[in-house]
N, C-alpha and C positions, 0 to 999 in steps of 0.2 A: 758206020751207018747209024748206029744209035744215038753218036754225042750229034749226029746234025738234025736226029730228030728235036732232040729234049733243044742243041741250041736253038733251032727253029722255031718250038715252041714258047723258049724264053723270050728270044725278040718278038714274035706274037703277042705274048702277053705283055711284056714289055709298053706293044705300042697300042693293045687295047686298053690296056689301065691309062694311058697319057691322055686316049683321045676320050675315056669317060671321064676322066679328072677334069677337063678340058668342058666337056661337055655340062660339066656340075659345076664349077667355078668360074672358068674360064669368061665364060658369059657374063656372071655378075660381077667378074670384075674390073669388068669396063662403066660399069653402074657404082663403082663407088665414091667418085666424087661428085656426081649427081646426087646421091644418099647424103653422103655428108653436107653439101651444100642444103639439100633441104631438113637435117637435122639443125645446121646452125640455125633456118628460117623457125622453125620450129621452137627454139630452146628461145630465141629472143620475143618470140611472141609467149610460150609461157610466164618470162619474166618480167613481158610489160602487163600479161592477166595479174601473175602475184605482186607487182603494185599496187593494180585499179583495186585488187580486194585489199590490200594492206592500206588502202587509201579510204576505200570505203568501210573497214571495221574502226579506223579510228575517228569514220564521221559518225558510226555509230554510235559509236561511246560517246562524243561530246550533246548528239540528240537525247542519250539515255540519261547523262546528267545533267542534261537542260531540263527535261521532263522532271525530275529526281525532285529537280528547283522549285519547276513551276506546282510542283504537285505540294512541296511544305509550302509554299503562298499562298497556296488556293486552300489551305488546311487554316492557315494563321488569318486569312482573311476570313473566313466563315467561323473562326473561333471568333473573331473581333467582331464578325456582324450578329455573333449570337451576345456577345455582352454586352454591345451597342444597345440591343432590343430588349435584353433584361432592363435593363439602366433608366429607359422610357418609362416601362412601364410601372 
């Protein structure tokens, strides 16, 4: 009469742990190629943002050394307009 308690309550617990396992996983794991499908969406839209910025840091640098440019012209031009006007006078 004892071992049909304890076995009774071994398949009890047996099939309460299945049906909360069940109840904690079981559910999302019907969600995970849905997940995955929108992790792929995800990962390829980070890697066309890390483009656009890797695209836009090296437009940066080419404006920072156009500036760079125009800013010793605009220096050698007002050095030349300042000895132009010594030169007159």
């Amino acid at each position: 009469m004892k071992n049909s308690y304890v076995g009774a309550i071994a398949v009890l617990a047996l099939v309460v742990g299945a049906l909360v396992g069940y109840g904690m996983w079981g559910q999302q794991a019907t969600k995970l190629p849905e997940l995955e499908s929108q992790l792929g969406l995800v990962r390829a839209q980070m890697s066309a943002s890390k483009r656009k910025v890797e695209d836009l840091e090296a437009n940066l640098g080419k404006v920072a050394n156009e500036k760079i440019n125009l800013e010793k012209e605009v220096a050698a031009l007002k050095e030349s307009l300042a000895k132009a006007t010594k030169k007159r006078r």
